[in-house]
Backbone as a ProteinNet text record, in pm:
[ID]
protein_1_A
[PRIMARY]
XXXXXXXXXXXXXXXXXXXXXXXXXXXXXXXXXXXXXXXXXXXXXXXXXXXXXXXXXXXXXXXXXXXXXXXXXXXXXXXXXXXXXXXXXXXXXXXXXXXXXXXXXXXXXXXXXXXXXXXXXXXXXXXXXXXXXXXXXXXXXXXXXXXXXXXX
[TERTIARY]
8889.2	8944.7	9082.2	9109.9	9234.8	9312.5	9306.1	9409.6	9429.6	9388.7	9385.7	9465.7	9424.4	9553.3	9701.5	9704.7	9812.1	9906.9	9795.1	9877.1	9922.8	9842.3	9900.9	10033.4	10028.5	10146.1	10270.3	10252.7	10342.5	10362.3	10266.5	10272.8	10342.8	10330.4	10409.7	10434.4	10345.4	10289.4	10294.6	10391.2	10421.4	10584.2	10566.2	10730.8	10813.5	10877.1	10991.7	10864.3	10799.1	10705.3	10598.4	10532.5	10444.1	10512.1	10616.7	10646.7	10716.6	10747.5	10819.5	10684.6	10553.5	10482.3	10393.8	10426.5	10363.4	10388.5	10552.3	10607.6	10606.3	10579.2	10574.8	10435.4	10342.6	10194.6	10240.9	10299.9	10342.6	10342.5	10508.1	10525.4	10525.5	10385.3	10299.7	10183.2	10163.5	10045.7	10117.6	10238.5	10324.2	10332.7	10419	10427.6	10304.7	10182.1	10058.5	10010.7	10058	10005.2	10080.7	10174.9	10290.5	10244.4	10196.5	10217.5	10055.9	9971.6	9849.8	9880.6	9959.3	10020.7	10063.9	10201.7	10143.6	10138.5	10018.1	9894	9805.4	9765.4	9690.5	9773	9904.6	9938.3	10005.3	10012.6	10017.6	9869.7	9761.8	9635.4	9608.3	9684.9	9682.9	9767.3	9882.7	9945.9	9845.7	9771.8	9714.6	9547.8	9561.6	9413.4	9476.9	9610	9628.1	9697.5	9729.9	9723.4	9662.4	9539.5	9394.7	9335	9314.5	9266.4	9337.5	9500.8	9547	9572.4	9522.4	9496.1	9400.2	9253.8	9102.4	9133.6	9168.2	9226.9	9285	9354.7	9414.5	9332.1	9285.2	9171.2	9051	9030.9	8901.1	8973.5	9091.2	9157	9192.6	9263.2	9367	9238.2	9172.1	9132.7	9261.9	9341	9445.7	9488.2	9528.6	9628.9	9757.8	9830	9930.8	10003.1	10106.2	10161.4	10226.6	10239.7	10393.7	10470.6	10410.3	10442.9	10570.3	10661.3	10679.5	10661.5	10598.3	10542.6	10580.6	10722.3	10770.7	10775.2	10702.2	10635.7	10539.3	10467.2	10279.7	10271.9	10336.6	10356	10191.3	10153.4	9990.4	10007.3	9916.7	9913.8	9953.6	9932.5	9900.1	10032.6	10160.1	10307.8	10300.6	10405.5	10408.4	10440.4	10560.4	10624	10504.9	10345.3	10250.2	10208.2	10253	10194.2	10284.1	10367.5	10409.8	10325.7	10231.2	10185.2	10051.7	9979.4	9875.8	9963.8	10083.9	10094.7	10104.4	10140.4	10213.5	10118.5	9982.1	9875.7	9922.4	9855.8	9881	9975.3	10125.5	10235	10255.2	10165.2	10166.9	10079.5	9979.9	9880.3	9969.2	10028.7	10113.3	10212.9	10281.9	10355.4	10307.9	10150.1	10100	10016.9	10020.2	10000.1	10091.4	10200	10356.7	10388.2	10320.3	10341.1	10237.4	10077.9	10078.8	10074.9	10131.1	10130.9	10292.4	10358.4	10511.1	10428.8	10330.4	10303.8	10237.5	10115.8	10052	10160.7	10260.5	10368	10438	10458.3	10526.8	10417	10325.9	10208.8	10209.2	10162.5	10185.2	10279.5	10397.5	10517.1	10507.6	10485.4	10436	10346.8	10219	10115.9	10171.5	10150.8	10198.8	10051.7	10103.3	9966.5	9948.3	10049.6	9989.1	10027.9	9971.9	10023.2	9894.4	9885.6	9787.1	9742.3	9599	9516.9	9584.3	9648.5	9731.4	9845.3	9906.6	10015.4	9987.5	9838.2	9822.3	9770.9	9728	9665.5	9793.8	9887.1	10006.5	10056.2	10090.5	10130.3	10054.6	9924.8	9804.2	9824.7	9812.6	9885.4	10040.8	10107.2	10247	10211.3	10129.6	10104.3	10009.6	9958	9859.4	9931.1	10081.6	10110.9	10159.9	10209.5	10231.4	10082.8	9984.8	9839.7	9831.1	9840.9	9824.9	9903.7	9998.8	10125.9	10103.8	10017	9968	9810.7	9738.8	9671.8	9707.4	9762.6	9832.6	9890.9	9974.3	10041.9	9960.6	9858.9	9705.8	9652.6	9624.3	9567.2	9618.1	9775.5	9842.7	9862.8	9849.1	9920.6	9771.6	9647.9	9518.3	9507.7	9569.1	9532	9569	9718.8	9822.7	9811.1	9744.9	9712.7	9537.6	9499.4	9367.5	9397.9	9470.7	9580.8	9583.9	9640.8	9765.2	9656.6	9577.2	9440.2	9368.4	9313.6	9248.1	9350.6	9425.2	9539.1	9568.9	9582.5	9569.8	9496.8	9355.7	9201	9164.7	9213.3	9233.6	9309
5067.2	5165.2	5210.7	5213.7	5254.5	5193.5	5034.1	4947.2	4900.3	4956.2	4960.4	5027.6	5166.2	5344.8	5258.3	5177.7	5181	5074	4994	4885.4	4933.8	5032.5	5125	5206.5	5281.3	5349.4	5311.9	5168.1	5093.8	4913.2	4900.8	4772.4	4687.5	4579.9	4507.6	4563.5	4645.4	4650.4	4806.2	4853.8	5046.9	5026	5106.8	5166.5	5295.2	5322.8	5484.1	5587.5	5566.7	5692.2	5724.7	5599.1	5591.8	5577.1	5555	5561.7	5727	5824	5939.6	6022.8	5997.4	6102.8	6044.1	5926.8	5949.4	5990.9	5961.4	6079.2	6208.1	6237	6383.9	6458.9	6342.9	6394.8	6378.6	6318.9	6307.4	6388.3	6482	6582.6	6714.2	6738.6	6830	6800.6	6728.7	6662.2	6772.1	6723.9	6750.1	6904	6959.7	7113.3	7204.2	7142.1	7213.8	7233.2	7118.1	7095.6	7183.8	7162.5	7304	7444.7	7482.9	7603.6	7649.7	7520.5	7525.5	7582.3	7546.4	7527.6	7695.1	7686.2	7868.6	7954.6	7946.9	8031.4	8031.8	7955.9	7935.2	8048.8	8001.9	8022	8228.7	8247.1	8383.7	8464	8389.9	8430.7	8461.8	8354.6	8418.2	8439.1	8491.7	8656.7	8738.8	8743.4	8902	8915.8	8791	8805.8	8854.5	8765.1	8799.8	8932.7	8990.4	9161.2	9242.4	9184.8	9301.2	9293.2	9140.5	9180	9227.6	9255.8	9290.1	9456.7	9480.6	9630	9718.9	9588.7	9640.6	9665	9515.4	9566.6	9698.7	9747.8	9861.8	9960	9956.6	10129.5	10132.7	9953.9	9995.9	10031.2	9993.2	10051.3	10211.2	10226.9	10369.3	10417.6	10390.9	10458.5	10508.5	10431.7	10442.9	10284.5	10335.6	10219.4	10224.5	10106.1	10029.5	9958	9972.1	9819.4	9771.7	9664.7	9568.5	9543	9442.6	9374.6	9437.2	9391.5	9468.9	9406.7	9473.5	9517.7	9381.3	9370.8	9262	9127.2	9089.4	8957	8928	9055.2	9033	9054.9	8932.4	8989.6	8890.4	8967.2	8946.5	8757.3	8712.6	8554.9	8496.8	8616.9	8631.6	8675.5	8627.9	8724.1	8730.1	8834.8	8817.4	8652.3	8613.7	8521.5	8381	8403.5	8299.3	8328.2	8418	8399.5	8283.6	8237.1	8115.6	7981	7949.1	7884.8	7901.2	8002.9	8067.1	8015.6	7990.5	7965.6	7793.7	7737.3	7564.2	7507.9	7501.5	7382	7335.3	7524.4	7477.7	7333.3	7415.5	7360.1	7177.1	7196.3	7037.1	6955.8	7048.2	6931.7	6913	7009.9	6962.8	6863.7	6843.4	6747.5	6607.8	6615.7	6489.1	6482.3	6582.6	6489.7	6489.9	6534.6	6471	6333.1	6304.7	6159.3	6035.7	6092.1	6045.9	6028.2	6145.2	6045.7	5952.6	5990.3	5902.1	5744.6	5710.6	5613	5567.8	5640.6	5572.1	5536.3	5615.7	5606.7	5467.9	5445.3	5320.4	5199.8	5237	5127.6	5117.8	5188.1	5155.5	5090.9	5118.3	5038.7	4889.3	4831.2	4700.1	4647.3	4699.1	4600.6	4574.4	4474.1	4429.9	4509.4	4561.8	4564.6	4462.4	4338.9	4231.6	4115.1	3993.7	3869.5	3827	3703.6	3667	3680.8	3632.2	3716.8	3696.4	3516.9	3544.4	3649.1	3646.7	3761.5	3912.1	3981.6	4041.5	4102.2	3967.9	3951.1	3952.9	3888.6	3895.7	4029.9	4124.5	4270.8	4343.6	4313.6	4425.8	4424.7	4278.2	4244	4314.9	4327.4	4380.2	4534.9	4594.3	4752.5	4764	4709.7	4740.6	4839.7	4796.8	4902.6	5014.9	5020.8	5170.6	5213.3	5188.2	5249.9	5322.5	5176.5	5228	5352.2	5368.2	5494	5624.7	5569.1	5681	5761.9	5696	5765.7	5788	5725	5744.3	5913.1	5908.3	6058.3	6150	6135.9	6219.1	6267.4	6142.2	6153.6	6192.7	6198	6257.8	6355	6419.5	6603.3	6643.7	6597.2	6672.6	6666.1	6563.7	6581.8	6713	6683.5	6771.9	6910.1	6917.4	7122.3	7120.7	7001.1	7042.9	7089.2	6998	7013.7	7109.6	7177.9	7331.9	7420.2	7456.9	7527.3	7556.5	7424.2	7428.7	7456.7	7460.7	7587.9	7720	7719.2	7875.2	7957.1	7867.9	7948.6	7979	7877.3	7918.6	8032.2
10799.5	10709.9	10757.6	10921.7	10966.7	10889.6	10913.4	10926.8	10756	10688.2	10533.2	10489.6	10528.8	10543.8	10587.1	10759.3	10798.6	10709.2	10611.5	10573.1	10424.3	10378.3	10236.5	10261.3	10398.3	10434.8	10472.7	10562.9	10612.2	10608	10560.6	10547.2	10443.6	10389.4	10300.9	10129	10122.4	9963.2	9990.5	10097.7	10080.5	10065.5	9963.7	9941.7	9972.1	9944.9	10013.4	9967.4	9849.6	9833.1	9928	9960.8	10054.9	10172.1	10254.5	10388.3	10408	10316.1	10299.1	10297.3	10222.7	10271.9	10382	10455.1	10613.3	10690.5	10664.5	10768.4	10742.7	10621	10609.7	10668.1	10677.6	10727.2	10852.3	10916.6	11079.3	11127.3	11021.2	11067.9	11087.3	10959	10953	11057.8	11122.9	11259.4	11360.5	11387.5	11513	11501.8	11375.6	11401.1	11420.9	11348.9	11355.8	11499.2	11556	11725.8	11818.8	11740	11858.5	11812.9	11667	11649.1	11741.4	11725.8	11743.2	11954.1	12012.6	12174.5	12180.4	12055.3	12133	12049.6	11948.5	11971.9	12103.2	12154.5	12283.7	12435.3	12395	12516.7	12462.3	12359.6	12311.9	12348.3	12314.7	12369.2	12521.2	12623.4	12707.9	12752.3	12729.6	12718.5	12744.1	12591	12592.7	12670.2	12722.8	12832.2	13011.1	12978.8	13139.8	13113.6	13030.8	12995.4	13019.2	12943.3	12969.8	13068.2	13159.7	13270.8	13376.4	13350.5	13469.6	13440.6	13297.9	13255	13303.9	13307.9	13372.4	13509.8	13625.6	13746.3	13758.2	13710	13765.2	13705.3	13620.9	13548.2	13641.9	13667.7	13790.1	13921.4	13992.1	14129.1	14070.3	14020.8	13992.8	13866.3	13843.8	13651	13598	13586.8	13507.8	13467.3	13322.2	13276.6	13315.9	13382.9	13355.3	13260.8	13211.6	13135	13202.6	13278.3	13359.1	13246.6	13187.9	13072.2	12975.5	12940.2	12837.3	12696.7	12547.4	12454.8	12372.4	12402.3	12305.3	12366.3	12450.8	12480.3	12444	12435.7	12356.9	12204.7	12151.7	12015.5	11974.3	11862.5	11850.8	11784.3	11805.8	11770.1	11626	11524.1	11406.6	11376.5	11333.2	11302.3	11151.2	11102.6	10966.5	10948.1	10993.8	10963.8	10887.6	10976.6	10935.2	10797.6	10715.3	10584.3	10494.4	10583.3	10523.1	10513.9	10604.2	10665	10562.6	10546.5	10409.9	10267.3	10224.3	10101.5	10103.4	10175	10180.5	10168	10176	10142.1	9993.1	9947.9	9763.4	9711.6	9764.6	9735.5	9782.7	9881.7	9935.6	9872.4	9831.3	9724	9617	9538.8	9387.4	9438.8	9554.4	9559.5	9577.3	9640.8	9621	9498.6	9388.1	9312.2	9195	9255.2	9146	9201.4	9306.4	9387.3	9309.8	9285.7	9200.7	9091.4	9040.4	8861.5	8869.8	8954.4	8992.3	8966.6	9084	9118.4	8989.4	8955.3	8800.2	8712	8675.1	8571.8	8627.6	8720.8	8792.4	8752.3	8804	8773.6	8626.7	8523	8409.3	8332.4	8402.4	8329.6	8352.8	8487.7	8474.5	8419.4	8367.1	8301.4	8188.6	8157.3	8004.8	7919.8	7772.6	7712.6	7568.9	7600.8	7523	7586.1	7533.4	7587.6	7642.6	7733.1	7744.9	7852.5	7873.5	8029.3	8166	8178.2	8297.1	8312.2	8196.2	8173.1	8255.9	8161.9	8208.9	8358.9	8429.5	8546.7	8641.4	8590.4	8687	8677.3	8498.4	8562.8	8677.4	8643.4	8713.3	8870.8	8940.4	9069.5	9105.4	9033.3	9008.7	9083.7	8960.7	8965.1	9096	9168.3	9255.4	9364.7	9415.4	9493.6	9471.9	9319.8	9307.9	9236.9	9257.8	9248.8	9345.6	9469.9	9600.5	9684.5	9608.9	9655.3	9590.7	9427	9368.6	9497.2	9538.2	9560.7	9728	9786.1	9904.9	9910.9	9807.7	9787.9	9798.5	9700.8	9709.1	9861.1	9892.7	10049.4	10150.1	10171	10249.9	10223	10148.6	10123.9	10126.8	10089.8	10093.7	10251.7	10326.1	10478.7	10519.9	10492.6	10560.3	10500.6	10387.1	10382.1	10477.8	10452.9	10573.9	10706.9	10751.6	10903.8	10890.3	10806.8	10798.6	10796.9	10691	10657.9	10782.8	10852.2	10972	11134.9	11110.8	11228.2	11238.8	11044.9	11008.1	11070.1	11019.6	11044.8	11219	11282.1	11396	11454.5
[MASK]
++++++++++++++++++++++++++++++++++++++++++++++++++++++++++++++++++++++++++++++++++++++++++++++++++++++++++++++++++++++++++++++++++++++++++++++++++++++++

């Protein structure tokens, strides 16, 4: 099944539509992984915070802050409600990708003439089928990606 994906995306029978949204799933892979890096490392921020908060309330019963305020900014910024709207928007672009691709595919089949005729458009249209639903599949990844980082 990989090597089916890699040969729809990149292989002989993928075109600019299908090699433009692999990389675009690429590089929704990559930013999710960084944003996914520091969240983690914002988290512990605010652990090596609190326990170096507890240390001192159990020595002194008093709080400390070392820290200062605007390094521990919470994991969650406004700025991520961007990140909550872009799935939507990434599914409609894959599927303006495919009706691109069906509309492409359709223009090659002949709808008269005779059966080889038509057997040769249909072969014709197979890769912008394949780009039609390619488009599909990459933007449903890539708001899953996005969705499932969010939620994290």
């Amino acid at each position: 099944m990989l090597t089916t994906l890699l040969e729809i995306a990149w292989g002989e029978r993928a075109n600019a539509l299908n090699q433009g949204f692999s990389i675009f799933l690429i590089i929704i892979f990559i930013v999710q992984a960084f944003r996914l890096l520091v969240f983690w490392d914002k988290i512990n921020q605010w652990t090596r915070a609190f326990v170096s908060a507890k240390i001192a309330f159990d020595q002194e019963h008093a709080v400390k802050i070392e820290s200062q305020m605007d390094e521990l900014q919470p994991p969650h910024a406004a700025s991520d409600q961007f990140w909550l709207v872009i799935p939507p928007v990434i599914i409609m672009f894959g599927l303006i990708g495919t009706f691109i691709g069906l509309t492409l595919a359709l223009a090659v089949i002949p709808f008269g003439g005779s059966a080889s005729e038509i057997q040769a458009g249909v072969q014709k249209a197979l890769p912008s089928m394949g780009s039609a639903f390619w488009t599909s599949l990459s933007a449903i990844c890539s708001a899953m990606i996005i969705r499932l980082t969010t939620m994290l």
